[in-house]
LUMLUM-939959 format. One record per residue (C-alpha): residue number from 1; residue in one letter; chain; x, y, z. Coordinates in steps of 0.25 Angstrom, whole numbers, plus 5000, padded with zeros to 4 digits. Layout:
// residues N
<pamar num="NUM" residu="a" chaine="A" xx="X" yy="Y" zz="Z"/>
...
// end
This chain:
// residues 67
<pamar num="1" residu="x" chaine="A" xx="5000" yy="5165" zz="4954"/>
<pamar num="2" residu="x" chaine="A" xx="4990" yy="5153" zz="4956"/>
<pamar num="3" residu="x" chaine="A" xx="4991" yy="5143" zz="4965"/>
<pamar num="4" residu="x" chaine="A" xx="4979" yy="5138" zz="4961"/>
<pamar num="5" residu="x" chaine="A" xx="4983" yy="5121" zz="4964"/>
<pamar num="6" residu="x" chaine="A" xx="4974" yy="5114" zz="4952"/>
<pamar num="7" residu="x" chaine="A" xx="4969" yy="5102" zz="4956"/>
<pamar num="8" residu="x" chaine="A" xx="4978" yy="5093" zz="4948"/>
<pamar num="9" residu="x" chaine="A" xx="4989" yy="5099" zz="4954"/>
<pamar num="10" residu="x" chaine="A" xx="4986" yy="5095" zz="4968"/>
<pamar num="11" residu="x" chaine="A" xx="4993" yy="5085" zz="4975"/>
<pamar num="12" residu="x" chaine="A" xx="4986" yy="5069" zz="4977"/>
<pamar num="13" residu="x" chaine="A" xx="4983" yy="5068" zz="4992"/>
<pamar num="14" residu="x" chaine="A" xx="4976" yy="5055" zz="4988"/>
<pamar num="15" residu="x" chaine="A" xx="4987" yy="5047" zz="4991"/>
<pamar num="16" residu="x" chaine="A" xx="4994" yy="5044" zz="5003"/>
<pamar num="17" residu="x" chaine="A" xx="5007" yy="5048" zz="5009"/>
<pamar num="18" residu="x" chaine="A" xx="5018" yy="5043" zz="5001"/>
<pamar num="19" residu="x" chaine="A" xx="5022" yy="5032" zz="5011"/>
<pamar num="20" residu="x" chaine="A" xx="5007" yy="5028" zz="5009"/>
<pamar num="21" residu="x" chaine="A" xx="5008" yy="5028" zz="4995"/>
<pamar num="22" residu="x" chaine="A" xx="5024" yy="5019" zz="4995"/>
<pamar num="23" residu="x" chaine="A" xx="5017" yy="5008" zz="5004"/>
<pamar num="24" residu="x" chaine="A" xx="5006" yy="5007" zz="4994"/>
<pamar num="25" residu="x" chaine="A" xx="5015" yy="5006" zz="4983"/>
<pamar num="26" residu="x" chaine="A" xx="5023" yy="4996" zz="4989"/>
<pamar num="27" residu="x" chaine="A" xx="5012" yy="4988" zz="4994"/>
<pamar num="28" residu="x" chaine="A" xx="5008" yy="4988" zz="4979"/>
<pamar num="29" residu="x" chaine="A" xx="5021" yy="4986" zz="4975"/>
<pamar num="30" residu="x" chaine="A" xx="5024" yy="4974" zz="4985"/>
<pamar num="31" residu="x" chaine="A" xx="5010" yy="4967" zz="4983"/>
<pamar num="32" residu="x" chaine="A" xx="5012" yy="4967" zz="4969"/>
<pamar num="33" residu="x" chaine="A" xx="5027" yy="4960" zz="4969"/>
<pamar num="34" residu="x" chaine="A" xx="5020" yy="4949" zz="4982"/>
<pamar num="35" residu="x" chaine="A" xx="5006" yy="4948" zz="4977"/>
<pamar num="36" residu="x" chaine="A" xx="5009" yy="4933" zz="4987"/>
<pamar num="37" residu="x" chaine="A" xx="5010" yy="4940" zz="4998"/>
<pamar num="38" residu="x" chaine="A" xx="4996" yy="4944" zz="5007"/>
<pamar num="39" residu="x" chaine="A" xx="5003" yy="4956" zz="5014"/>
<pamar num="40" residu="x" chaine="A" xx="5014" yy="4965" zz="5012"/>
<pamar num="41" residu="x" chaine="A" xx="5021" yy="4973" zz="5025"/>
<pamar num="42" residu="x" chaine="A" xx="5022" yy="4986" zz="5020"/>
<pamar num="43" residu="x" chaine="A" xx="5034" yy="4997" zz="5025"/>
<pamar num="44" residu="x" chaine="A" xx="5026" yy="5001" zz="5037"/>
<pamar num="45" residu="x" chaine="A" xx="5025" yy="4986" zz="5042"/>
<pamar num="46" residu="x" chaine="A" xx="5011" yy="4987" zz="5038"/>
<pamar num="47" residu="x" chaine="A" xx="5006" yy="4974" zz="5032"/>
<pamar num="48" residu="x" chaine="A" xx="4996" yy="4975" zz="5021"/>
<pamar num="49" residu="x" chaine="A" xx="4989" yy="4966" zz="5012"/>
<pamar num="50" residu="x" chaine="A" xx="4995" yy="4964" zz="4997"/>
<pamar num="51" residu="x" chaine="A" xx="4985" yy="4970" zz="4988"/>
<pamar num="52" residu="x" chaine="A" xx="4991" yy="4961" zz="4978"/>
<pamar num="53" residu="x" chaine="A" xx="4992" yy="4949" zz="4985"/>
<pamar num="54" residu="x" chaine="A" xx="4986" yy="4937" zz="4977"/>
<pamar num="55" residu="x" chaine="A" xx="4985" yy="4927" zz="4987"/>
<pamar num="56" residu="x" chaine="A" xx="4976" yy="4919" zz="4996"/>
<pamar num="57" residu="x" chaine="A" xx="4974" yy="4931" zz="5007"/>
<pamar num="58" residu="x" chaine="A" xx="4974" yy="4924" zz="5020"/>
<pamar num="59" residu="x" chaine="A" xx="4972" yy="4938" zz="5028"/>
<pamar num="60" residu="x" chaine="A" xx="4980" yy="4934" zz="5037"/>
<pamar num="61" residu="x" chaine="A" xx="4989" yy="4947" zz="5043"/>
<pamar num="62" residu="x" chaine="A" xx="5005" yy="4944" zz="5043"/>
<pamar num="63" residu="x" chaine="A" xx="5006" yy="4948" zz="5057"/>
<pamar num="64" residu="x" chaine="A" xx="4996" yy="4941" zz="5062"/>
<pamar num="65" residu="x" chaine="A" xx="4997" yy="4928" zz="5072"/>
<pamar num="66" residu="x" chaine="A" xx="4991" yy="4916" zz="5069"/>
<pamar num="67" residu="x" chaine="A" xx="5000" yy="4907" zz="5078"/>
// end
């Protein structure tokens, strides 16, 4: 037998783990539907900013204090 693997055949470890990959597919996902809103708080209470987001950026953090 040949167990020769053929390139094509490998696996893609270019990508990242598939938690990885679902956050940044609903962070696509999400931006896309709220392309209002400057950040998006992902599943791992993470904030990130809204790739889509068509807005005036303030870059201002949402957790941040201005008070």
């Amino acid at each position: 037998m040949n167990y020769e693997i053929h390139p094509d055949d490998a696996e893609d470890h270019t990508h990242g783990t598939p938690q990885q990959e679902a956050q940044k597919e609903m962070i696509q996902i999400y931006g896309l539907e709220k392309h209002d809103h400057e950040w998006i708080l992902t599943d791992y209470d993470v904030w990130v900013k809204n790739p889509y987001f068509t807005g005036v950026p303030t870059n201002i953090h949402p957790e941040d204090d201005f008070r």
